[in-house]
N, C-alpha and C positions, 0 to 999 in steps of 0.2 A: 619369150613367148608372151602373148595377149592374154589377160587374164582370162578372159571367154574361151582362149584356146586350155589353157589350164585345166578348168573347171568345167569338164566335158560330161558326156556323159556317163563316162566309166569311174569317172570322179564321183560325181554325183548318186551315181549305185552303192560305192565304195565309204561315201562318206559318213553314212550313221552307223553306228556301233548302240545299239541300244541295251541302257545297264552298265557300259564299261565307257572307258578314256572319258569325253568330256561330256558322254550323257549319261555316266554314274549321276545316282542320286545323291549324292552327297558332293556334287559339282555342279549339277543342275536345280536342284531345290534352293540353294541362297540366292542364285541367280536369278529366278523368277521370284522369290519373294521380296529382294530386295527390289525390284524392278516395278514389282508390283504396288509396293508403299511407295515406290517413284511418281506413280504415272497417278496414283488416288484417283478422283472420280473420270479424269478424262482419258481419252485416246494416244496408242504409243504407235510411233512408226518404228521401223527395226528396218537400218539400214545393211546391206548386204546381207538377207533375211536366209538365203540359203535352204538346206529341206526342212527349215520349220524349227529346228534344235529349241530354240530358247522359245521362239514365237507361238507354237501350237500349245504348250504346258499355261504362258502367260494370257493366253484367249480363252483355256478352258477354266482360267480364274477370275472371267467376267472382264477382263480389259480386252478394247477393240483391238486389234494389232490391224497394221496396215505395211505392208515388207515393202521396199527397193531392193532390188535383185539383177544383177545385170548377165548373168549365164542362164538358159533356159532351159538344160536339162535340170537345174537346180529347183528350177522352180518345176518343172514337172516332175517330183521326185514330192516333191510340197503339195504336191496335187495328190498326191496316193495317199495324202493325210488329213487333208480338211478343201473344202472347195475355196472359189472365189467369193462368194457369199462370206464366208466365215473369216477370213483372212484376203481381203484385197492386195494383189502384187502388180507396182509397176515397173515392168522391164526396162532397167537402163544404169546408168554410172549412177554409184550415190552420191559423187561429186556434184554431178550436174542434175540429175532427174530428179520432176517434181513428182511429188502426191498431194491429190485433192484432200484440201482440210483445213485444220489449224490442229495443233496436236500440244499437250502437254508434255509429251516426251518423246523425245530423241532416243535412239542409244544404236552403240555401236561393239560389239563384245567380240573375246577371243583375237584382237589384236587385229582384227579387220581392217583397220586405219591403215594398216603397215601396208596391204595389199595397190595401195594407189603409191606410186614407183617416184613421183616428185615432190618437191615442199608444194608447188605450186599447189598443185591438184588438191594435197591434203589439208592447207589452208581453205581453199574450195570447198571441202568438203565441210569444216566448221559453219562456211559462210549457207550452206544449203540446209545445216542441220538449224542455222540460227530462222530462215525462211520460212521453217515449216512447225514454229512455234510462237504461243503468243507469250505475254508478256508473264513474267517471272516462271515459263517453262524451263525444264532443263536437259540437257545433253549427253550422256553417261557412254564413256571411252574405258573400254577396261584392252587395257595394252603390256607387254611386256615388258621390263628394265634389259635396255642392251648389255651383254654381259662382256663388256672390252677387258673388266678386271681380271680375266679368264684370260687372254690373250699374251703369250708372252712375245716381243719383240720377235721379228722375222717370222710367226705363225700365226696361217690366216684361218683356222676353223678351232670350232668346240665342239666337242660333244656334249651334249645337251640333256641325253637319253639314253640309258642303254637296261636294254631286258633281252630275256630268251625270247629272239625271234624279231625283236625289234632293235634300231639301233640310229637315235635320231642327232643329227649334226649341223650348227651354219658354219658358212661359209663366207666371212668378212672382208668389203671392201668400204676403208674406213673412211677415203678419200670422197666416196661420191655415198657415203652412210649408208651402202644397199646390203643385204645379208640373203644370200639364198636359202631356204633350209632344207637338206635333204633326209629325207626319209627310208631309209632302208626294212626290207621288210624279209625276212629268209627263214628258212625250213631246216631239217639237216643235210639236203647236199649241197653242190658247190653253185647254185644259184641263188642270186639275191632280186628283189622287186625293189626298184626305183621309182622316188615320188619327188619331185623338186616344185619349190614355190618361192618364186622372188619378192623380196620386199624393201622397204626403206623405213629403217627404226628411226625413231623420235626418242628424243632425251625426255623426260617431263618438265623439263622448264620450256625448253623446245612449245611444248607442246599446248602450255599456257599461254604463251606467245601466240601462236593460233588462235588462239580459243577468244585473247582480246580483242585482235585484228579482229573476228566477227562479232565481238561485242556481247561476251561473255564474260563473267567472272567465276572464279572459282570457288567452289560450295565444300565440297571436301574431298580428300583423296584417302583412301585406306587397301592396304596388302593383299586386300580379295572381298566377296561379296558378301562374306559375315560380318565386317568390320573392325579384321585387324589392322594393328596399329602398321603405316609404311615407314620401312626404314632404311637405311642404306644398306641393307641386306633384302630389302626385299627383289623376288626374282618380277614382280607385276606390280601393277597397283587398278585400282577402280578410280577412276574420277570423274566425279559431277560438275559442270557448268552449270550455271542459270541465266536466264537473257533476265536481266532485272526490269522489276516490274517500269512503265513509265509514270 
C-alpha cells in the first residue's frame, strides 16, 4: 500500500492518544524541549508533521514550526488544532517537497524516515532536508535500532510489544531490509483490530552515510531526547547533523 493509502482518514482520527503512548508527557516534554534548544532563535520545519504530535506543543514555545505532510486527512486532523496562520503545511513527499524559507532546523522523529520504502528516496530525503537549511543548520533523525539480534535463524517476526489489549510485532525481510509492523489491538472476545505499516530500517552507520552524501556531518547521537548515553543495547537513538557552516 501507498503511504497516502495507509494514513487515511480513520488513521488520522485514530492517531492521537492524548496523555498516553507517545503523547505522555514524559515522551513528549524532552522532545520539544530538546527540539526547541535545537532550533534557538530561528524557524523549524518538521517533516511528515502529521496531527501536530510534537509541532503544535513546539509553536506554543515561541518557535515557528512550518510541517511537510503528504496525507491529508492528517493534516486536516492538524487543522482541529491550530490554523494555517500558526503552523504552515505543505502537502507533498518529504523526500521531494519544498517549503518557502530558510530554516535552522530540520527534524524528522518517531522513525518517520523508515516510512519512505527505498535507500534511494531516503538519501533524497537527507538531500531535501540539507535544501531547506542555511549554513551550520541542523537535521535531527530520531529512528529505531533494528532489532535482528532478536531473530533467531529460520524466524521472520518479533514481538516487540505486548500488554492487555495490545500486542505489537515486525515482520522481517532482511534481504530487501523492509520490516512491516503489525499492530494488533483486541478486547475479550474472539476478535482482534489490525493495523500494518511498511518500512525500510536503516542501520546507523547506514544512515551517516546518508547524511554525508547530502553533506552533513554528524553532531551527536544519544538513546533518546534526554540524552542518554547510546549503546549497543540501545533499542533507538536521536541523531543530529549539521550542514557546516561555509
Amino acid at each position: 500500500m501507498r503511504q497516502e493509502e495507509i494514513w487515511d482518514g480513520e488513521a488520522a482520527r485514530r492517531y492521537d492518544t492524548p496523555g498516553t503512548g507517545m503523547f505522555a508527557p514524559e515522551v513528549l516534554g524532552p522532545t520539544v524541549d530538546r527540539l526547541a534548544a535545537l532550533a534557538g532563535d530561528g524557524p523549524a520545519l518538521e517533516f511528515a508533521i502529521g496531527t501536530g504530535r510534537v509541532a503544535v506543543p513546539l509553536a506554543a514555545r515561541g518557535v515557528p514550526v512550518t510541517g511537510i505532510e503528504l496525507s491529508a486527512p492528517m493534516i486536516a486532523q492538524l487543522r482541529t488544532k491550530v490554523d494555517a496562520q500558526t503552523i504552515p503545511v505543505v502537502a507533498g513527499d518529504m523526500a521531494t517537497a519544498v517549503a518557502p524559507g530558510e530554516y535552522s532546523l530540520v527534524y524528522l522523529v518517531y522513525n518517520t524516515i523508515a516510512n519512505l520504502l527505498s535507500q534511494a528516496e531516503q538519501v533524497a530525503c537527507f538531500r531535501n532536508a540539507a535544501r531547506h537549511l542555511g549554513d551550520g543548520g541542523r537535521f535531527v533523525v530520531e529512528l529505531w535500532v533494528p532489532e535482528l539480534r532478536k531473530l533467531p535463524p529460520g524466524q521472520q517476526a518479533v514481538v516487540w510489544h505486548s500488554e492487555p489489549g495490545y500486542l505489537g510485532l515486525d515482520t522481517y525481510d532482511v534481504l530487501a531490509q523492509h520490516v512491516v509492523s503489525h499492530h494488533f489491538r483486541f478486547a475479550d472476545g474472539r476478535q482482534a483490530e489490525l493495523f500494518r505499516t511498511p518500512h525500510r530500517y536503516i542501520w546507523p552507520a547506514e544512515l551517516d552515510l546518508m547524511a554525508q552524501l547530502a553533506g552533513f556531518a554528524l553532531e551527536s547521537r544519544h538513546a533518546d531526547w534526554t540524552g542518554g548515553e547510546f549503546t549497543a543495547e540501545s533499542r533507538s537513538h536521536v541523531s543530529v547533523y549539521r550542514r557546516p557552516p561555509t
